[in-house]
N, C-alpha and C positions, 0 to 999 in steps of 0.2 A: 702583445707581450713586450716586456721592458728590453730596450739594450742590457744584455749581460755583461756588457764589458766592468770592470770593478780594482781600483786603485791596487794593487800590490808591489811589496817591497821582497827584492831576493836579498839575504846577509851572508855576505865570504866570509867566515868566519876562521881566513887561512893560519891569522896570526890572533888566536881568541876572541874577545871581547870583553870590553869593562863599560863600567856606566858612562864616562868621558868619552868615549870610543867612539861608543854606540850613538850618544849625544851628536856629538861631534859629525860625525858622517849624515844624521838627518838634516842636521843646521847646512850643511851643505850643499845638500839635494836645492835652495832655492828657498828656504823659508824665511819670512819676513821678520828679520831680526828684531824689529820695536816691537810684532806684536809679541814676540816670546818673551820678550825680556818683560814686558806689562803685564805679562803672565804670570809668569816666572816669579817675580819683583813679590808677588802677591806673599807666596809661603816664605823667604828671608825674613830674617832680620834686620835692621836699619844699618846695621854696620859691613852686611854685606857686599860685593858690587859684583855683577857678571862682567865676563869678561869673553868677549867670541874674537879670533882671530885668524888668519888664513897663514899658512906656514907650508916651507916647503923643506921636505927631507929627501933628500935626492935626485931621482926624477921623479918624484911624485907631491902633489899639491893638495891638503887638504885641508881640514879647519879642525881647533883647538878648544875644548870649553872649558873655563876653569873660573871656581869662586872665588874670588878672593874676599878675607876676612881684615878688617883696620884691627883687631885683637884677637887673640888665639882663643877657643873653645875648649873649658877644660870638662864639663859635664859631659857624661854619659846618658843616652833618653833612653826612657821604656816605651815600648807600645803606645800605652797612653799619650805621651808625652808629643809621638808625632800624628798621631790620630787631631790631639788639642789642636796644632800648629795649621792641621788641615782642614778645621773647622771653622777655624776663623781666621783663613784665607780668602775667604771670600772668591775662592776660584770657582768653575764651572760643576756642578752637581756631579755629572761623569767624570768628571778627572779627578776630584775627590776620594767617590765609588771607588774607581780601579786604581789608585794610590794607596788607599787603603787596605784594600785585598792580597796587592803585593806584600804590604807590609805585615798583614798579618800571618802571612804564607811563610816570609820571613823569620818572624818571631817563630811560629810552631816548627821549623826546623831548626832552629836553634834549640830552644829546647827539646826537643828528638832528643837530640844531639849531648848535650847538658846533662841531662835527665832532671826537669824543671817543668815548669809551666809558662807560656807565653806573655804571661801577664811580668813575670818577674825577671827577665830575660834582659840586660842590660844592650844594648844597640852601639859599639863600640866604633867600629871605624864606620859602619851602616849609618850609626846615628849622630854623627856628626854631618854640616849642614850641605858640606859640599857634594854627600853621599845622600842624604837627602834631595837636593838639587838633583841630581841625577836623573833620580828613578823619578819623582815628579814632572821634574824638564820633559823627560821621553815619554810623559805618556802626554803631555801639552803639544809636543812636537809632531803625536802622533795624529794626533785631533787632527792639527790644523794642515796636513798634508792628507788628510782622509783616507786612513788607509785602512782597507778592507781586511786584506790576510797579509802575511809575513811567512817568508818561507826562508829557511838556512840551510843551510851547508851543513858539512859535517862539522865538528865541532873539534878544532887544533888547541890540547887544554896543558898544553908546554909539560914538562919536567923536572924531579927535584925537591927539593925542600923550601920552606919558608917559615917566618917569623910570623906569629899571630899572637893575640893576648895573651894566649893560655900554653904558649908555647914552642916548639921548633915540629912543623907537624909535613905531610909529604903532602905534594901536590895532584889533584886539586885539592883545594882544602875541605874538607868534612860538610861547609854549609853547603859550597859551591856539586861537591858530588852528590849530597842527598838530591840538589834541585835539579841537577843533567838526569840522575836516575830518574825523577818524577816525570821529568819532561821526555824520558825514552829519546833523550839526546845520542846520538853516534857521536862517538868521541875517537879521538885516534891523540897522539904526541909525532911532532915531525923532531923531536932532538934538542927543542932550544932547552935552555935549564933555565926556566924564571915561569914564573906563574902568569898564565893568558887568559885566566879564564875567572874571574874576580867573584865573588857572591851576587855584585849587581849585574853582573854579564849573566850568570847562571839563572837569576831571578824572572831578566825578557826571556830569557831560551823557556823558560817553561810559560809563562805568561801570553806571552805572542807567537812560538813557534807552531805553523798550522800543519807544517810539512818538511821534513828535513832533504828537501831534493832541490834543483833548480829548475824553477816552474817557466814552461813557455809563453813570454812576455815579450810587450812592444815596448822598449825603453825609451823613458820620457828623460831621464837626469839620472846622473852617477855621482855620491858624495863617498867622500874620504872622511874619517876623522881621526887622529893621529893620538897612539898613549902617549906617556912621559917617556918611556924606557926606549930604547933604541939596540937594536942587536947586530951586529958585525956582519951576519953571513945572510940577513933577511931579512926584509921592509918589516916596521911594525905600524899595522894598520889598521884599521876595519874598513871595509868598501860594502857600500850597500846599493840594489840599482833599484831607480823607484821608475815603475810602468804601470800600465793596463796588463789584465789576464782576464781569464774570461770564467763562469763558473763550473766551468766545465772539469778543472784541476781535481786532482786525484788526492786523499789522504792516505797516508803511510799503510801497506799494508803487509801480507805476508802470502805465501802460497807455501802450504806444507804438504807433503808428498810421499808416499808409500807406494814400496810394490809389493802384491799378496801373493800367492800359488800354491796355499797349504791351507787354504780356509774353505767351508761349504759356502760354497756363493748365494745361497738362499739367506746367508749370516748380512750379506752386505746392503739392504734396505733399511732393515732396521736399525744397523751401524750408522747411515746416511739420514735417518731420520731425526738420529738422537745428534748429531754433528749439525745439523739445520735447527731443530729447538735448543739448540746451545748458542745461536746468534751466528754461525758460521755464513756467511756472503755469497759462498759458493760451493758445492759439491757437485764433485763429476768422477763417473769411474769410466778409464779403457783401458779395453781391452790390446795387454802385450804378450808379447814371449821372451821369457825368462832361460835362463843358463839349463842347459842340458835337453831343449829343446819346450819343456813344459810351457802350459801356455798359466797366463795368470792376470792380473786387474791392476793397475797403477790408478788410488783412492787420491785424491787431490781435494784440494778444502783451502781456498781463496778465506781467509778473517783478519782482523784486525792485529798490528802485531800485539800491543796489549795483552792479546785473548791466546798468543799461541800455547802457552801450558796448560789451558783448561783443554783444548783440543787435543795435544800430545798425549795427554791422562787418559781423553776416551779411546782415543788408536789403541794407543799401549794395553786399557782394560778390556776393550769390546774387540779386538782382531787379536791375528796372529802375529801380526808383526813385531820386529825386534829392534827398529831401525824407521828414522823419517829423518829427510831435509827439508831443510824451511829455508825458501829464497826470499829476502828482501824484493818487495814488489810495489809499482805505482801504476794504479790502474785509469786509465781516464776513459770519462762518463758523460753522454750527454744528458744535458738540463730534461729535467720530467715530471710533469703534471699526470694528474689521473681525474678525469673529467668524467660524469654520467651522462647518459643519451638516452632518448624514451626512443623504445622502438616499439614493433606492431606485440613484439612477444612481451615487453614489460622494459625497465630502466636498467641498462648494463653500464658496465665501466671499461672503460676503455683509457690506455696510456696512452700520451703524446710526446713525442722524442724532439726535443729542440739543439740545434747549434746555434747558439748567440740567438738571433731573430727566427733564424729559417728551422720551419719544420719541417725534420728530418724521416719521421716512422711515426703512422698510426699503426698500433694493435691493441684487438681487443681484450680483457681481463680471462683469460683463462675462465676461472673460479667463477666467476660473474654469468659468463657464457653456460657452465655445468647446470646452473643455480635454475636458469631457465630453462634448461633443457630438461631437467627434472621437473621442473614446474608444467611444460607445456606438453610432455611425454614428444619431442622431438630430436631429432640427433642433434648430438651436440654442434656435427660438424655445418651444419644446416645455419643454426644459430648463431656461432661463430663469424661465418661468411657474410648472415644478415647485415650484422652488429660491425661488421669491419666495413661493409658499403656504407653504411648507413655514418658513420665516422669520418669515410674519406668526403661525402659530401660536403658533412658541415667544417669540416677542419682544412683540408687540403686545399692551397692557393689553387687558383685556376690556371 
């Protein structure tokens, strides 16, 4: 089996995120500024020039990217317009792909938003070059530091009001919350009153964000990279740590929670059955004692957070219950294969549990085990035992 260890990136996202930011803090981390810029260089214009700098604001040192234009852009693109520009960029087939995607994720929330079609959807401060530049740069940047998953933080999306094309509107603005909502972003405001959180910030949150927690990691480089604004009582920054993690890391999930003592417990299988053919991860009932001495069932249902209103529907339809909490949860898992083995009684399946290299846990398939036991009219627990010896032989180091 391969080393699991695998490139990832954690993002603080104490003081928001914008496409420069975010830029900025990867060019940081150590990446080869000629090949980005050769990169890069591909989707501009001739009249463009990057510009990469290292700059320090306070006690803190990080790096700056910014286009510069020799004459000001006064057109607005559509859709089309940068799909063209990325086609005959002649950049790498996958950077193209996932430039595109963003972009057109873009576009359909705009007009959401509009009430329009994404074809006619005018690309305003997005589709000008240096916002362009951005979202391109970062997925060029992403390439060439290899990085496997991206994990953030919670999401700091400031306070207050702002000016946009169409108006004086509250913060985040309309594009940037459709795309935290899609990406099931945690958002919180620490107080500042200026907008942190830009439409190209909101765009990587939902594009690359694999898990909103701080994943356990051997840090390889720390980059900075610095917005324009500067705020009185707070560093304005983005800090991102690029390491090794291992696949072992957990996606976002949920554990929701009932306590029952008014229900026929004969009610609660088949409640359990229908919460497991709904995609639920996990169900478990135990046994508590509740207020006034009665004894009663605490129903628990480990699923995705995504999924938690399809499950609350069934609690709510199929029990008595009046009342569930749902705790934010991050579960970790070890790596798992499911391999067949010919035994004397016919071919079972058997799990194999790995951390990183080392195998952790042979057991055999349950179901696999019944399948034969039926087959050969022997107990199952017979076959079971076989099929686990027969396991640890060929699997487990000596």
């Amino acid at each position: 089996m391969k080393n699991s260890k695998e490139r990832i990136l954690y993002i603080d996202c104490f003081s928001g995120i914008s496409g420069d930011m975010f830029l900025g803090a990867l060019l940081d981390t150590g990446i080869n500024e000629k090949t980005f810029k050769s990169k890069l260089t591909k989707i501009l214009p001739s009249n463009a020039k990057i510009k990469i700098w290292k700059e320090k604001k306070g006690n803190f040192t990080g790096k700056r990217f910014k286009i510069e234009l020799s004459k000001k852009e006064e057109k607005a693109r559509h859709l089309k317009d940068i799909k063209n520009l990325l086609d005959k960029s002649n950049l790498d087939e996958k950077i193209i792909k996932k430039s595109k995607k963003m972009f057109e994720e873009l576009a359909e929330v705009e007009a959401e938003i509009h009430g329009t079609t994404k074809e006619k959807i005018h690309f305003h401060e997005i589709g000008a070059i240096d916002s362009i530049a951005d979202i391109v740069g970062t997925v060029i940047a992403l390439e060439l530091l290899n990085i496997k998953k991206i994990y953030f933080s919670k999401i700091n999306v400031g306070t207050g009001f702002t000016e946009i094309e169409h108006g004086r509107v509250p913060l985040p603005v309309p594009a940037s919350s459709e795309l935290l909502k899609r990406a099931e972003a945690p958002i919180y405001s620490s107080g500042i009153n200026s907008e942190l959180v830009t439409p190209t910030g909101a765009l990587f949150i939902k594009h690359f964000a694999h898990s909103f927690a701080r994943p356990e990691m051997k840090i390889e480089n720390i980059g900075i990279g610095f917005g324009s604004k500067d705020f009185k009582k707070s560093p304005n920054f983005l800090r991102v740590f690029l390491g090794t993690g291992t696949k072992e890391y957990t996606k976002n999930e949920a554990l929701i929670e009932t306590n029952i003592d008014d229900m026929n417990p004969e009610l609660f299988p088949s409640v359990e059955e229908k919460l497991l053919k709904a995609g639920a991860l996990g169900v478990f009932r135990t046994a508590i004692q509740m207020k006034k001495g009665r004894g009663g069932f605490k129903l628990s249902i480990i699923c995705e957070r995504k999924d938690i209103d399809i499950f609350s529907d069934i609690l709510f339809r199929e029990t008595t219950t009046i009342g569930i909490r749902i705790h934010y949860i991050e579960r970790k898992k070890l790596d798992r294969k499911v391999k067949k083995i010919k035994t004397k009684f016919g071919e079972a399946e058997v799990k194999l549990a790995y951390l990183e290299d080392e195998l952790m846990n042979v057991a055999p398939e349950f179901k696999s085990c019944e399948k034969l036991a039926k087959k050969t009219g022997l107990p199952v627990k017979e076959i079971y035992d076989t099929v686990k010896e027969k396991a640890n032989k060929l699997f487990k180091k000596n």
